[in-house]
C-alpha positions as CSV (number, residue, x, y, z in Angstrom):
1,X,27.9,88.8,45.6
2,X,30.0,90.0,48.7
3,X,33.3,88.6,49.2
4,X,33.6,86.5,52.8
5,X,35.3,88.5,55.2
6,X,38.4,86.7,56.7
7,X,39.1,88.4,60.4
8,X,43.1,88.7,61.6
9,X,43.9,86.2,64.4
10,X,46.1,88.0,67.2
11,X,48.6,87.9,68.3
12,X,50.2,87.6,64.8
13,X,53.5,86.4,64.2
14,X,56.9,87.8,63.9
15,X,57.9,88.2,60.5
16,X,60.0,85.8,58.7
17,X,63.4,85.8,60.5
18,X,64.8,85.2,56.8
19,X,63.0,88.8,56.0
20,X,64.6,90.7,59.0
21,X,68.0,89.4,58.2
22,X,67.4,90.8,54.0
23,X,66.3,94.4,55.9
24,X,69.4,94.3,58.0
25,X,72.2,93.2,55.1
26,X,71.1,95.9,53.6
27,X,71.2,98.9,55.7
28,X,74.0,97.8,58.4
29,X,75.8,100.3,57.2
30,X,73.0,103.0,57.6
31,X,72.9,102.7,61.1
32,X,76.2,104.0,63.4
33,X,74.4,107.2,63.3
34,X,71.3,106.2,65.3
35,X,73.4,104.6,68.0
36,X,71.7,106.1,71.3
37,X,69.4,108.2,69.5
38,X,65.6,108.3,69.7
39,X,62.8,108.1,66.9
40,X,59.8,109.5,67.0
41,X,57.8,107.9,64.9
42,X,53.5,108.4,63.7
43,X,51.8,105.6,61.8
44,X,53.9,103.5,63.4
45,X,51.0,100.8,63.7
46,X,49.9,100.2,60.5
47,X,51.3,98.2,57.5
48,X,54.3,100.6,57.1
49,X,54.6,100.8,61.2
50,X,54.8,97.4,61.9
51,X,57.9,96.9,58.9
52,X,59.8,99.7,60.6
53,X,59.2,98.6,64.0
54,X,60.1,95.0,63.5
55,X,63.0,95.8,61.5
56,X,64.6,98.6,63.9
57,X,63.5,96.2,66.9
58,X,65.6,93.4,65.3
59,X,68.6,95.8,64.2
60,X,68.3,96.8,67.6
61,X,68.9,93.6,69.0
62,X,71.6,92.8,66.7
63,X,73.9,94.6,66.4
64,X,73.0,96.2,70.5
65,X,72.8,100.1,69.1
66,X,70.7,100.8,72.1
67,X,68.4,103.3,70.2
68,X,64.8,103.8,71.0
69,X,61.7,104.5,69.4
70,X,58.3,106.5,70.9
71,X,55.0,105.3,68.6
72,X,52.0,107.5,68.7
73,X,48.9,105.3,68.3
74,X,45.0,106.2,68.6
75,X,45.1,102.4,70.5
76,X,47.6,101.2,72.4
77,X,45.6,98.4,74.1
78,X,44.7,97.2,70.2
79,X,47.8,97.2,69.1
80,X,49.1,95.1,72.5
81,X,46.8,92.3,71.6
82,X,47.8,92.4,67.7
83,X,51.6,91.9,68.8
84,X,52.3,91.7,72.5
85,X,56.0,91.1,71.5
86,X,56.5,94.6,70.3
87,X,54.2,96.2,73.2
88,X,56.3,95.2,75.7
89,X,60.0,95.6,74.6
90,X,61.7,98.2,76.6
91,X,63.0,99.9,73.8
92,X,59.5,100.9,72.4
93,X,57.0,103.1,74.0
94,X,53.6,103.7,72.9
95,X,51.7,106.9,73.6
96,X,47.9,107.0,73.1
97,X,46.8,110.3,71.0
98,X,45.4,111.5,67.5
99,X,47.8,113.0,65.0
100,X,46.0,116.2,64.5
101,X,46.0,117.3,68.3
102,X,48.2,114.9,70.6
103,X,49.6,116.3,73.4
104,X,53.4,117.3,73.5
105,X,54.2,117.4,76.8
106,X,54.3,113.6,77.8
107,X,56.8,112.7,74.8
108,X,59.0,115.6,76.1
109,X,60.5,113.4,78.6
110,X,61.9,110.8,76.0
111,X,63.4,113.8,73.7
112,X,65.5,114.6,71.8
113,X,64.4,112.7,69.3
114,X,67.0,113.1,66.5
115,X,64.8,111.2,63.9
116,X,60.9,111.5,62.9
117,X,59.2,109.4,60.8
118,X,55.5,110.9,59.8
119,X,53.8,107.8,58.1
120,X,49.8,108.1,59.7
121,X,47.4,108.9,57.6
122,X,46.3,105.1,55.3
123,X,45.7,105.5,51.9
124,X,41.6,104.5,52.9
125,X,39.6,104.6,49.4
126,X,36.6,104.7,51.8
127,X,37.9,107.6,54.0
128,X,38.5,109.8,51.1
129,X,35.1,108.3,48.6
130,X,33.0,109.1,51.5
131,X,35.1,111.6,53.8
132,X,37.4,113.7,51.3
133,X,37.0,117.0,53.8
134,X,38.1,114.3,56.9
135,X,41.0,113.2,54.6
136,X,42.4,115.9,53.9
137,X,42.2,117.3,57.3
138,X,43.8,114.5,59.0
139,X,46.7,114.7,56.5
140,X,47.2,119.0,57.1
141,X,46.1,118.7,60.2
142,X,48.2,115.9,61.2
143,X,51.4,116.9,59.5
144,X,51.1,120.4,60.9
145,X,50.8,119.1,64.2
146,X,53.8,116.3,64.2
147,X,56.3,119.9,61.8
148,X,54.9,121.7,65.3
149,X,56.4,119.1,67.8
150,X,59.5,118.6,65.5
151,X,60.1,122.5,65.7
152,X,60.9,122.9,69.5
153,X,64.0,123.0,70.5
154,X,64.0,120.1,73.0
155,X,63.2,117.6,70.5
156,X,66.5,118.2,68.5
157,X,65.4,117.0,65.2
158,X,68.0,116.3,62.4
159,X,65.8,114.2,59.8
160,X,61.8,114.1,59.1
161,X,60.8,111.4,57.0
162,X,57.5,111.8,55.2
163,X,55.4,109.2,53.4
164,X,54.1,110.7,51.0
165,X,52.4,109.0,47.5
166,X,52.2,108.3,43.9
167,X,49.3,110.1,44.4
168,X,50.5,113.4,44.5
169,X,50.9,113.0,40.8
170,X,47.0,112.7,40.0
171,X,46.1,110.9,37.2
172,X,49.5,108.9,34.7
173,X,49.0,109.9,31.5
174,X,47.9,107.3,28.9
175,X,50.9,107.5,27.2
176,X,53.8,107.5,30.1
177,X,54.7,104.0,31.3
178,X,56.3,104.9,34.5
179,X,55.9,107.8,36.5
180,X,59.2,110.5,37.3
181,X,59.9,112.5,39.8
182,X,60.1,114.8,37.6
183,X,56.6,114.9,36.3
184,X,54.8,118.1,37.0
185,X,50.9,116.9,36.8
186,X,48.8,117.3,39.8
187,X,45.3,116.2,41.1
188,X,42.2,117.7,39.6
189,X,41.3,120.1,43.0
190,X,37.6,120.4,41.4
191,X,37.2,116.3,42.3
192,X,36.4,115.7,45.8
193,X,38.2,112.3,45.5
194,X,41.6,114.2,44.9
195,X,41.8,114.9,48.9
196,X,44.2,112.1,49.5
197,X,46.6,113.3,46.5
198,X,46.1,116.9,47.3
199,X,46.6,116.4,51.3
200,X,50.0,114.2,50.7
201,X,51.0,117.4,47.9
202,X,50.6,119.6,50.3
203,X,52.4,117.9,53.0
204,X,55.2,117.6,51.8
205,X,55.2,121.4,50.4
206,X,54.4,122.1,54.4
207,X,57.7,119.9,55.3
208,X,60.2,121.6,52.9
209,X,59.0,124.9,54.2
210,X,59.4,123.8,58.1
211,X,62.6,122.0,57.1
212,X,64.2,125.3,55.8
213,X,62.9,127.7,58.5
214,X,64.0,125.3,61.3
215,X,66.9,123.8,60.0
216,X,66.5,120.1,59.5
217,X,66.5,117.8,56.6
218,X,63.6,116.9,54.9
219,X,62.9,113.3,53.3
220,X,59.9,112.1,51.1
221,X,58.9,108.9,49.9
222,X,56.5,108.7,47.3
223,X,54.8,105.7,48.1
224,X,52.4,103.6,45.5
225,X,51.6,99.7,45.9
226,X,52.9,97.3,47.9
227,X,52.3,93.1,49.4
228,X,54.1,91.5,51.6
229,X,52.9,90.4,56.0
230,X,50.7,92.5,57.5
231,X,48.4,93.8,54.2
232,X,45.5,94.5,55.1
233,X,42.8,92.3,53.3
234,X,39.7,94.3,53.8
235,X,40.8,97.2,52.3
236,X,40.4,98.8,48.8
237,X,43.9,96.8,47.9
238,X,43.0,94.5,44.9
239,X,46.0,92.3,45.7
240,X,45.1,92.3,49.0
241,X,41.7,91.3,48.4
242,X,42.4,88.7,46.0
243,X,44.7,87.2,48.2
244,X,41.5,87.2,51.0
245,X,39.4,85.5,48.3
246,X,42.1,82.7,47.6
247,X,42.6,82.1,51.5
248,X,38.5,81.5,51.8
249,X,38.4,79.5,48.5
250,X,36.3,81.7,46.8
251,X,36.1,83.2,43.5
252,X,38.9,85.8,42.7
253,X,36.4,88.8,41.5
254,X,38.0,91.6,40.1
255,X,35.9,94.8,39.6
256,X,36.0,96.5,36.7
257,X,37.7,95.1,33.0
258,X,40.9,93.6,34.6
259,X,43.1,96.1,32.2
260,X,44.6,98.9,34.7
261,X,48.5,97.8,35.2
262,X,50.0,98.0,38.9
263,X,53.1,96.9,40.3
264,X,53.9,95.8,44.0
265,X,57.0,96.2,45.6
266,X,57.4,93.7,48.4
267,X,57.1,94.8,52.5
268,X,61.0,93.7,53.1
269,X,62.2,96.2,50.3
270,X,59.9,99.1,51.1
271,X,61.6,99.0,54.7
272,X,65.0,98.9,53.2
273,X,64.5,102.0,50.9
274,X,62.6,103.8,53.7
275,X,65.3,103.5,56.4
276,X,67.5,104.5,53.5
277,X,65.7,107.3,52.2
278,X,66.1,108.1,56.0
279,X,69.5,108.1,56.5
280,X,71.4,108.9,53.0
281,X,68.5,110.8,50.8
282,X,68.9,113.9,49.7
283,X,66.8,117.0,51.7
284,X,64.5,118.2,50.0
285,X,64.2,115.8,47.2
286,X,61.6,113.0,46.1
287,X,62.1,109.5,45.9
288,X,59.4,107.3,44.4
289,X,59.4,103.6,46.4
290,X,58.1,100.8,44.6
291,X,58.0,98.3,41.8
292,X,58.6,99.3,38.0
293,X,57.3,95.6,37.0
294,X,53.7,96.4,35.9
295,X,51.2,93.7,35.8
296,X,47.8,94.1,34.5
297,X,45.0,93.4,37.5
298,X,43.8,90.7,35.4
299,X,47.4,88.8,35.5
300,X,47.8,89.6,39.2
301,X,44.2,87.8,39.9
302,X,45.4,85.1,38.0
303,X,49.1,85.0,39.7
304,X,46.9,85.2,43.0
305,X,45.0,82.5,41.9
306,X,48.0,80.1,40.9
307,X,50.0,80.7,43.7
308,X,47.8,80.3,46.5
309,X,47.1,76.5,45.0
310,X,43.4,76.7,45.2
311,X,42.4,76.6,41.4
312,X,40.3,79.4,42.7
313,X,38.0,81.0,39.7
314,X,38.9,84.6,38.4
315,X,35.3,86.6,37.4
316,X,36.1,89.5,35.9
317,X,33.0,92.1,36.2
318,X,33.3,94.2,32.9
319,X,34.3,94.2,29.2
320,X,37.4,95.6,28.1
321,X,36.4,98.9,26.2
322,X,37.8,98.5,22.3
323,X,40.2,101.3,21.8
324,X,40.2,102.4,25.5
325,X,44.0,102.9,26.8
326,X,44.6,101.0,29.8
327,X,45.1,102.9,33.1
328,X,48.3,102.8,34.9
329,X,50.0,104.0,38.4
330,X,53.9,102.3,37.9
331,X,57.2,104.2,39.0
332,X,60.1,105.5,37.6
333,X,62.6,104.3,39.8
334,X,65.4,105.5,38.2
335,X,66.3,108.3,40.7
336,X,66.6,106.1,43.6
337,X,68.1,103.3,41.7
338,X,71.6,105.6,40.3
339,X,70.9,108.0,43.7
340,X,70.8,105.8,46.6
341,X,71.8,102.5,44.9
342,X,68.4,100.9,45.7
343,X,66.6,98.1,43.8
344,X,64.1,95.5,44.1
345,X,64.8,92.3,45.1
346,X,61.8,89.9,45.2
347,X,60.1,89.4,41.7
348,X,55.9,89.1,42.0
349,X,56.1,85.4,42.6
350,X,57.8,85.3,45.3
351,X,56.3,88.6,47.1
352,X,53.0,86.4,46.4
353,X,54.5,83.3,47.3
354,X,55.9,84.8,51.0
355,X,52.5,87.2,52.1
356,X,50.6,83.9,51.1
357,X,52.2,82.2,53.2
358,X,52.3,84.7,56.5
359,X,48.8,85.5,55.6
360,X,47.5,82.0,56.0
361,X,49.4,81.8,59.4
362,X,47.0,84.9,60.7
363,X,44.1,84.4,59.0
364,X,43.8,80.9,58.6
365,X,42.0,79.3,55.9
366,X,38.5,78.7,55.4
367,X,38.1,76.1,53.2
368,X,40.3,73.6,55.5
């Protein structure tokens, strides 16, 4: 059976004001640096884009820094009707163009642009099932294109941010909990579906190298699983899906036996250790960003379930396999936890409890 699709009612909403004022206690420090300065920033509509976007328009306003940010988008006209409020503040320009091959010449007149933040390229289980040769091009392609505008003089860049993934890792081993830095596994480069992993590996490798030879610093966040406003729910994100099933009433399906373990790290953390990472990480060095609280998918349909308030029915396709070792993709967060003091503030309930809520402001409800 096909789950009911639940289409996005634009404009959305602002985030949660109480959310923008958690970002900003937590990196007011972070930001004398960037007073007057410029971002450039790629991906910058998205789920990550619209965090770092509401969260340096409202650090913006607050505490009057006067910076400004340029967005490279494949639609600004989409994005306009998704949240006018962000299209038409003065301190935000959009320019149309793809990653791989956008023109230089029109950003030119906003440089420099001091700070780039290189976060295009979704994690699309689609894309890189069906398209691995398309994934993996946009990601090269891509970064090549936004190391090449970064490398001219005019643009003045002093710190590249890269979003980059757990993925890079390839597969966790059955016996490692969490995932380290450290860990020197890769993906298997004989499996088609390794694109994503292998692209994001070889960004960042791309980044260090164009970081050394033109003399900026070079950050990378590891990114794995995160919930909070703006997920996507049609997408290959369980939690995001369940979430979609709950908001229509339906049954919660999970594919598969329920037994792979995930964590989420909520939206309003991941855009306080991004700007972070930004600002005070170390060049040249990983962080991983998300939760170490693992969850098996099973639980998290059933926290779904519960918290929603629908008594919606969990069906669970498959059979655990007796003996099998359960699958896992948690962080080790140690590093950014003793490095950069970072930590994560919402427990699964209330991440739930809070995108429920947004969620059901932009996609409405179904059942009612």
């Amino acid at each position: 059976m096909t789950n009911l699709s639940l289409p996005a009612r634009f404009p959305t909403p602002p985030l949660f004001r109480e959310d923008l004022d958690h970002v900003l206690a937590h990196t007011c420090d972070l930001w004398p640096e960037a007073r007057g300065q410029s971002f450039f920033i790629t991906g910058g509509t998205g789920f990550f884009g619209m965090w770092l976007l509401e969260t340096f328009a409202h650090t913006n306003d607050t505490l009057g820094l006067g910076m400004r940010a340029t967005i490279l988008t494949r639609n600004a006209m989409a994005f306009a009707q998704k949240s006018p409020r962000l299209a038409r503040r003065a301190d935000l320009t959009f320019v149309e163009g793809d990653v791989r091959t956008f023109d230089f010449m029109p950003l030119r007149a906003n440089a420099p642009f001091r700070y780039i933040i290189h976060a295009a390229t979704s994690a699309s289980a689609k894309l890189n099932a069906e398209a691995p040769r398309e994934m993996l091009d946009t990601i090269i392609a891509g970064t090549r294109r936004v190391l090449d505008f970064a490398a001219q003089p005019i643009i003045g860049t002093r710190k590249l941010l890269l979003t980059s993934s757990g993925a890079v890792y390839g597969r966790q081993p059955p016996g490692m909990t969490h995932i380290p830095e450290t860990y020197v596994g890769a993906p298997d480069p004989l499996d088609p579906s390794s694109a994503y992993g292998i692209g994001k590996r070889t960004a960042e490798h791309m980044c260090v190298i164009d970081g050394a030879l033109y003399g900026y610093e070079i950050k990378i966040a590891r990114c794995f699983a995160f919930v909070g406003p703006h997920l996507p729910l049609d997408a290959h994100f369980a939690i995001g899906n369940f979430i979609r099933d709950a908001l229509t009433g339906s049954i919660i399906r999970v594919n598969g036996d329920g037994t792979p373990y995930r964590s989420y790290l909520y939206a309003a953390d991941l855009a306080i250790w991004l700007w972070t990472i930004l600002f005070r990480g170390e060049s040249n060095r990983a962080y991983n960003v998300g939760s170490a609280e693992q969850h098996s998918i099973k639980e998290i349909a059933r926290d779904v379930s519960r918290i929603a308030g629908k008594a919606c029915s969990v069906a669970i396709a498959n059979q655990p396999v007796p003996g099998a070792s359960a699958s896992r993709y948690i962080p080790d967060v140690n590093r950014i936890r003793l490095e950069l003091g970072l930590t994560e503030m919402h427990s699964l309930d209330k991440s739930l409890l809070r995108t429920i809520h947004w969620l059901s402001q932009t996609h409405g409800d179904a059942k009612q």
